[in-house]
C-alpha positions as CSV (number, residue, x, y, z in Angstrom):
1,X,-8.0,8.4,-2.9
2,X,-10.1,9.2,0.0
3,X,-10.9,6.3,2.6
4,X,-14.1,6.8,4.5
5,X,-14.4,4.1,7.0
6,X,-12.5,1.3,8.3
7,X,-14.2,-2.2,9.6
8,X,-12.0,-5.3,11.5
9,X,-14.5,-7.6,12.2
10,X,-13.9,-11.1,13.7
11,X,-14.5,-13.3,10.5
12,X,-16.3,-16.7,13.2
13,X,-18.7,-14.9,14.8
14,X,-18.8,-11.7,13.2
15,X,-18.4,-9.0,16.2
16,X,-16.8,-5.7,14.9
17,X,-13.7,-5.2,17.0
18,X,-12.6,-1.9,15.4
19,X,-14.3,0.8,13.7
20,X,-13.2,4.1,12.3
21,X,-15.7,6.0,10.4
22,X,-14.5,9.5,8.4
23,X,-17.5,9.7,6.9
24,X,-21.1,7.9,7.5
25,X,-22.4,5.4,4.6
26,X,-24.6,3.6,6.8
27,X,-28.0,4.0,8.3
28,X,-27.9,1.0,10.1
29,X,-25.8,0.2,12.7
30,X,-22.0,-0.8,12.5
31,X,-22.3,-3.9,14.3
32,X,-25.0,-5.1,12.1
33,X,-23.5,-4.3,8.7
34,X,-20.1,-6.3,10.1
35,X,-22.6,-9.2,10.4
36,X,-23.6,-8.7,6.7
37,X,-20.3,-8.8,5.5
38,X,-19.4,-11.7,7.3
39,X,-22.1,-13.7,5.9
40,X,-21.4,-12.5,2.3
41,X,-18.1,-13.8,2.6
42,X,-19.2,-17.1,4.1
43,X,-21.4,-17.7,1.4
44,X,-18.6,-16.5,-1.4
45,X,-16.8,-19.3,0.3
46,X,-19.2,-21.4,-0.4
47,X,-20.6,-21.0,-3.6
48,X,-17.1,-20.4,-5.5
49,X,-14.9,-23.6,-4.3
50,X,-13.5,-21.5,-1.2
51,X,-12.9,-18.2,-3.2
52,X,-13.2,-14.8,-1.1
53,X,-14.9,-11.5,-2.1
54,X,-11.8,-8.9,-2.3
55,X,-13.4,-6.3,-3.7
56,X,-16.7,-4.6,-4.5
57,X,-17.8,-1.6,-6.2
58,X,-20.6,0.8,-6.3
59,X,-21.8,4.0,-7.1
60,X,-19.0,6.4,-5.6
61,X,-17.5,3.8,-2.9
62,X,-15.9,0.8,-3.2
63,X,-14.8,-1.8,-0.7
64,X,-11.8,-3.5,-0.3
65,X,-11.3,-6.5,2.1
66,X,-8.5,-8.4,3.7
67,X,-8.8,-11.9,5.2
68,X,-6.4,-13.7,7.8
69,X,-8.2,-17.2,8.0
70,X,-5.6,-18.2,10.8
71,X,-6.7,-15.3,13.3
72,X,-10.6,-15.5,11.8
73,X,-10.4,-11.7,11.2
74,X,-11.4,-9.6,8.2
75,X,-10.5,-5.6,7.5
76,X,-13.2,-4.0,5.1
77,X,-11.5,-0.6,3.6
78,X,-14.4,1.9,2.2
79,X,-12.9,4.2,0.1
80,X,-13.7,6.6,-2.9
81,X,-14.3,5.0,-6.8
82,X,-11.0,5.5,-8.9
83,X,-8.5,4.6,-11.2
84,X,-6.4,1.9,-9.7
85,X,-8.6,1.8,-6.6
86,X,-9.1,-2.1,-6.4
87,X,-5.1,-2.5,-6.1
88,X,-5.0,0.7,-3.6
89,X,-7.4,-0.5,-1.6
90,X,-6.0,-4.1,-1.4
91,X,-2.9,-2.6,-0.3
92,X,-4.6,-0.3,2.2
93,X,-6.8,-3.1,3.8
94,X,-3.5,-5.4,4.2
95,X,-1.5,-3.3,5.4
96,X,-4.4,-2.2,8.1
97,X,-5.0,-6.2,8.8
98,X,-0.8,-7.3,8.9
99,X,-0.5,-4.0,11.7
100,X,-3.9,-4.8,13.8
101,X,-2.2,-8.7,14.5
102,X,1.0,-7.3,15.1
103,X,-0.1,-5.0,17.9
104,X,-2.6,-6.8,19.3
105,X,-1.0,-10.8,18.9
106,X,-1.6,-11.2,22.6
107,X,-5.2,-10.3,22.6
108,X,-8.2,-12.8,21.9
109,X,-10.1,-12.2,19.1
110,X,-13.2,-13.9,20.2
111,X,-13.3,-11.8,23.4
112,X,-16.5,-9.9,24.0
113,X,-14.7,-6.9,25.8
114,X,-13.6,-4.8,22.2
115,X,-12.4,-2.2,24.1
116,X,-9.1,-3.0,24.2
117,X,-8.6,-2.7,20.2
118,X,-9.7,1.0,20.6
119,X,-6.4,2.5,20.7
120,X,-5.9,1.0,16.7
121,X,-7.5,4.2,16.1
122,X,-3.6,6.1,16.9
123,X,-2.2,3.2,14.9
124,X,-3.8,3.9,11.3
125,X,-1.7,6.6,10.1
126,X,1.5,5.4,11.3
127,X,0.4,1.9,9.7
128,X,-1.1,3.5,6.8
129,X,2.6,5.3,6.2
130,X,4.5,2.6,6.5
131,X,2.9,0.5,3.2
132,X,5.8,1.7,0.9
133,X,7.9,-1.0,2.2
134,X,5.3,-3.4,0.7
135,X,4.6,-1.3,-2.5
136,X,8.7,-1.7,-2.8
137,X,8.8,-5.3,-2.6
138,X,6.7,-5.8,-6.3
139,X,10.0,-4.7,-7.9
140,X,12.0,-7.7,-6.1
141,X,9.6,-9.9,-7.9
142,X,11.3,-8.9,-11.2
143,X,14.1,-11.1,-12.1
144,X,17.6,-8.8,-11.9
145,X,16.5,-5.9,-9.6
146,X,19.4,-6.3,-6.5
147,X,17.3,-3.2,-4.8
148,X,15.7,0.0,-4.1
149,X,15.9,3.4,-2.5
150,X,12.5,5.5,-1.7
151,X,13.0,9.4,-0.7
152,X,10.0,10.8,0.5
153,X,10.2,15.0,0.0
154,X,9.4,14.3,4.2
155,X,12.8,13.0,4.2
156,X,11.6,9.6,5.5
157,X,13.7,6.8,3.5
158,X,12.7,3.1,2.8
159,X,14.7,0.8,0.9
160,X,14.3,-3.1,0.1
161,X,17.3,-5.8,-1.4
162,X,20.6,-4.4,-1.3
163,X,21.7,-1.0,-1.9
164,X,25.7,-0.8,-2.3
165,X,26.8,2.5,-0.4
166,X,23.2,3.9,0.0
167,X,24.3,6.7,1.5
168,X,26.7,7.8,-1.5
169,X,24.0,6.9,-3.7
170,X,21.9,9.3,-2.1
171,X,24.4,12.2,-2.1
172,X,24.9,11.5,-5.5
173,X,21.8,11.7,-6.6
174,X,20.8,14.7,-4.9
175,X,23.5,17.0,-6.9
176,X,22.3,14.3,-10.2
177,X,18.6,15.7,-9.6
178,X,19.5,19.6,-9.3
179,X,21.3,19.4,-12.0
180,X,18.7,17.6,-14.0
181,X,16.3,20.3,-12.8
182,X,18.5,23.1,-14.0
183,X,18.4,21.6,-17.3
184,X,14.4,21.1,-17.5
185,X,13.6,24.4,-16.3
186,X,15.5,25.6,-19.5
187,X,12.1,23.8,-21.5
188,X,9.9,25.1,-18.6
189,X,9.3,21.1,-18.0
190,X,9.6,18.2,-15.2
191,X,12.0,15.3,-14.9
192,X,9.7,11.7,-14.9
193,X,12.7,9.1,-15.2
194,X,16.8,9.0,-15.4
195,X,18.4,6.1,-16.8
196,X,22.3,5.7,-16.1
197,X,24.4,2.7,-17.0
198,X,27.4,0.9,-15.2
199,X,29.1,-1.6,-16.3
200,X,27.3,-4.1,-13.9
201,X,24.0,-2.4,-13.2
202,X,21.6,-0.7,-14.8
203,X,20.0,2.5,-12.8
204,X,16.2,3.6,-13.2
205,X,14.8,6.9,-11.0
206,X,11.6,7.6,-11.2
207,X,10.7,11.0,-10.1
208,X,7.8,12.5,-9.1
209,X,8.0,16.4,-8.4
210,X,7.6,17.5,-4.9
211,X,6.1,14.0,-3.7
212,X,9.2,11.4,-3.8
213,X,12.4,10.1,-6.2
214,X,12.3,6.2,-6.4
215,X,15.7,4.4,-7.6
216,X,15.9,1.1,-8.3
217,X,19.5,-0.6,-9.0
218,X,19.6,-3.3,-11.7
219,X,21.1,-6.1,-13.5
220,X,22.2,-5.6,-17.3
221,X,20.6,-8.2,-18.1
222,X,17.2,-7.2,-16.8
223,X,13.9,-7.6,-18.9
224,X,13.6,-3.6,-19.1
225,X,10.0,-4.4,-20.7
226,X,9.0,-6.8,-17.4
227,X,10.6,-4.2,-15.2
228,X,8.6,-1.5,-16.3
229,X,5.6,-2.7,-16.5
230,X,5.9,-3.2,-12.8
231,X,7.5,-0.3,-11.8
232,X,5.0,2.0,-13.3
233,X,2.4,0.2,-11.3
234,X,4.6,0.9,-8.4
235,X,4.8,4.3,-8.8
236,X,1.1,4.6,-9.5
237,X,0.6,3.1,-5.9
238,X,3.1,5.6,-4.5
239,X,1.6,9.1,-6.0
240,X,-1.9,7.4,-4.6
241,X,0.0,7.1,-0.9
242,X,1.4,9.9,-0.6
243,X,-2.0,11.9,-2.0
244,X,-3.7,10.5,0.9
């Protein structure tokens, strides 16, 4: 999914405090079309019992928003029309909003002088990159998943809950996945998922072929139906990530 521009505007008074723009959607000026947005959400608020616009669609660009009613700031995430976009671009425009408060939780928000946010602009990728940890974190809201283990083909790991001997478990799986690969390339074919069983856990790796390996380590008694269902959303949002 390509993102094409990417709005934090100060939700009170409606002052853009950070732009980037890839590619140009609008004729009129930034500043102004913050205004509008503001105001659409203000009267989304209003009209729908305090309910906020997260995302809007439209011919070939979509829009996804964050809101942080405590800071009075809102991230608006343009970004190309596709399958699984809304979630994407949730994930996107949240991650962009948590990193923005983080660096700049000294600043004021209502200042005038929107200068000082300009550096954001070498924050985005680095910000952008680190969203697996939050993709992760959907399979720890499945009952029976102790933890998880994401190996980028960059080498970069992340990992959420608790991993016993992560470091074996990686050693191991790296002779586990040539092995497996030996074996597909027999059927001219790519390995999706291993299952192995233990007599306490259950282990799922999901494997995507030159882009990452995700393993999750289980309960037995885990719903394998509920698990799935989220973990094939999870890996959806990865192969979008690492696309980018």
């Amino acid at each position: 999914m390509t993102i094409h521009n990417v709005l934090i505007i100060n939700s009170f008074s409606g002052k853009l405090l950070f732009h980037k723009e890839w590619k140009k959607l609008f004729d009129q000026s930034l500043n102004m079309f913050a205004g509008v947005l503001v105001t659409m959400q203000k009267t989304s608020q209003a009209a729908i019992n305090g309910l906020v616009t997260s995302y809007l669609e439209f011919d070939g660009v979509a829009v996804s928003f964050s809101i942080d009613d405590n800071k009075k700031l809102i991230t608006a995430v343009f970004h190309e029309v596709e399958e699984g976009s809304e979630e994407f671009g949730q994930l996107i425009s949240q991650q962009l909003l948590s990193t923005f408060i983080s660096e700049y939780k000294d600043q004021d928000f209502n200042s005038l002088n929107t200068n000082v946010f300009d550096s954001f602009n070498n924050k985005l990728l680095e910000s952008i990159s680190n969203s697996p940890n939050n993709i992760l974190k959907r399979l720890k809201t499945v009952r029976g998943v102790k933890g998880a283990v994401l190996l980028l083909d960059n080498e970069k790991e992340f990992t959420i809950g608790a991993i016993p001997d992560q470091v074996g478990l990686v050693a191991n799986f790296a002779t586990l996945k040539n092995a497996a690969y030996d074996l597909m390339e027999l059927r001219n074919d790519n390995i999706q998922q291993i299952t192995l069983n233990f007599n306490k856990y259950h282990v799922f790796i999901h494997q995507r072929v030159e882009e990452f390996s995700l393993i999750a380590i289980c309960r037995q008694s885990i719903n394998q139906d509920e698990y799935f269902k989220v973990a094939d959303t999870v890996v959806f949002l990865l192969q979008r990530l690492v696309e980018l």
